[in-house]
C-alpha positions as CSV (number, residue, x, y, z in Angstrom):
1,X,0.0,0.0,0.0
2,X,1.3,3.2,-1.1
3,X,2.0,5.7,1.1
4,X,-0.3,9.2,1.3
5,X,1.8,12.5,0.4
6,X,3.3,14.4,3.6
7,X,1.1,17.2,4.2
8,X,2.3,21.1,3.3
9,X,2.5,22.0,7.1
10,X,4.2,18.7,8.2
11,X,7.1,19.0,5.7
12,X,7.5,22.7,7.2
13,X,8.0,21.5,10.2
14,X,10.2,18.9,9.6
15,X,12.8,21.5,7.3
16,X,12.0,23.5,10.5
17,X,13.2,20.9,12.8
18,X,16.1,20.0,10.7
19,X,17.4,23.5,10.2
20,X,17.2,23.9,14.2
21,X,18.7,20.4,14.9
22,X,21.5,21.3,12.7
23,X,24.1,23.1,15.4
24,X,23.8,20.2,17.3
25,X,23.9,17.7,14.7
26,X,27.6,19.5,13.9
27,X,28.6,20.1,17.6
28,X,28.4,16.1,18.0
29,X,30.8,15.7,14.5
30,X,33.0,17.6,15.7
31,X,33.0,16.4,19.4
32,X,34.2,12.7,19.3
33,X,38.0,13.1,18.6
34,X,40.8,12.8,20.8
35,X,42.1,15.8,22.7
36,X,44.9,16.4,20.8
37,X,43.1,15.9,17.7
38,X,40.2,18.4,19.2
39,X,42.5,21.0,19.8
40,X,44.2,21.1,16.6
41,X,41.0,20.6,14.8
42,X,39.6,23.7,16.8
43,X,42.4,26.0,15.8
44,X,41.4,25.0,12.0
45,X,37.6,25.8,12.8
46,X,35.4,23.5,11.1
47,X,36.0,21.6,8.1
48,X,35.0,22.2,4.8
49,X,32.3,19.0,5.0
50,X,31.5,20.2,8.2
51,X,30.3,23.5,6.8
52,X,29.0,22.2,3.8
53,X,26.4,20.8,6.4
54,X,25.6,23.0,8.2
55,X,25.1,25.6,5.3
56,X,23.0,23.5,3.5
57,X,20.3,23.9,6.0
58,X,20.4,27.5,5.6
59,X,19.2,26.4,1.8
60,X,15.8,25.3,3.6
61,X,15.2,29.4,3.1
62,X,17.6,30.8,1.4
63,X,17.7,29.1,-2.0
64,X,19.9,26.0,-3.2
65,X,23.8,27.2,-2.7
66,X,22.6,30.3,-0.6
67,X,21.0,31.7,-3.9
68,X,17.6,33.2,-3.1
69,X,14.8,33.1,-5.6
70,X,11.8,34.4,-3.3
71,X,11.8,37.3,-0.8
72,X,14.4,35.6,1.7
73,X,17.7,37.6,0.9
74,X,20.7,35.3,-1.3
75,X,23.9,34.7,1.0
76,X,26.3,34.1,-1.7
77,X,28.6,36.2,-3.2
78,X,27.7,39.0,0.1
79,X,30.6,40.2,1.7
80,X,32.1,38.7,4.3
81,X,32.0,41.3,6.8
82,X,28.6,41.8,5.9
83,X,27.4,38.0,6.8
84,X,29.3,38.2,9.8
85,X,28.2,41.4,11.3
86,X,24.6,40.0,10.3
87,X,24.9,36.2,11.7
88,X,26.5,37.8,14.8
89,X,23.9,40.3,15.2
90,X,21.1,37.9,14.9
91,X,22.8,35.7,17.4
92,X,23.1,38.6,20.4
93,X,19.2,39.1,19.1
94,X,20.0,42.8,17.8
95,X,19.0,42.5,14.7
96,X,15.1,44.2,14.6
97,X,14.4,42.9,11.5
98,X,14.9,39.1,11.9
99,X,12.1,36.7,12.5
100,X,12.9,32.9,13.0
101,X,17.3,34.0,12.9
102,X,17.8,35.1,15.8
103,X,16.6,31.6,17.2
104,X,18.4,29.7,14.9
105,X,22.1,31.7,15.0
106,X,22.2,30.7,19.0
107,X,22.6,27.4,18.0
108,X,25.9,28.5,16.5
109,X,29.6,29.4,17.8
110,X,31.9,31.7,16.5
111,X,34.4,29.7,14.6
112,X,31.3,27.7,12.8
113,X,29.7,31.7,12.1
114,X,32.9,32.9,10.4
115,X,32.9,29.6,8.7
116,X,29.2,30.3,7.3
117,X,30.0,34.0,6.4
118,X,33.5,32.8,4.6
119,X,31.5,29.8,3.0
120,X,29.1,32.3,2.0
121,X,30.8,35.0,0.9
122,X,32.3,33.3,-1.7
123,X,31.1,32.6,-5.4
124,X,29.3,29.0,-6.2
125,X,32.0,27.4,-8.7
């Protein structure tokens, strides 16, 4: 037996869920190795597959490869700077203009933030 379609509103919730989850679901990558493998790997910052991760969630809103095709503003090709003062912004809830960000940008630290900004930032190959 075939099963029915996943309503509209469920499969909002679960991107929802996912895009929440997905801090965690990095913290707990990045959390298993050894403690001198942890500190080396935390002076790099995350890894390239690492943020690959995490910003595809941010495609959940923001368009496949941070590339916007609704009202949600594109992330790629922005300045650096600009993403970062932004992510940080939304994280210490300064931002006036944010809705569900400033929620979801607690879920990050600062080394995986510049990560996103510099992931971000640059052009789609």
């Amino acid at each position: 037996m075939p099963l029915s379609p996943i309503p509209s509103r469920m499969r909002h919730a679960v991107w929802l869920a996912a895009a929440l989850l997905a801090p965690a679901a990095m913290a707990q990558t990045t959390a298993a190795p050894s403690a001198a493998t942890a500190s080396a790997a935390t002076a790099a910052g995350p890894s390239v597959q690492d943020i690959a991760l995490v910003a595809g969630t941010c495609a959940n809103c923001h368009g496949p490869d941070g590339r916007s095709t609704g009202g949600i503003p594109s992330l790629r090709g922005v300045h650096e700077r600009h993403l970062l003062a932004r992510m940080q912004a939304f994280k210490a809830g300064t931002a006036t203009d944010a809705t569900v960000m400033t929620r979801l940008m607690k879920g990050y630290d600062d080394a995986q933030i510049h990560a996103l900004a510099q992931w971000f930032s640059k052009e789609a190959q």
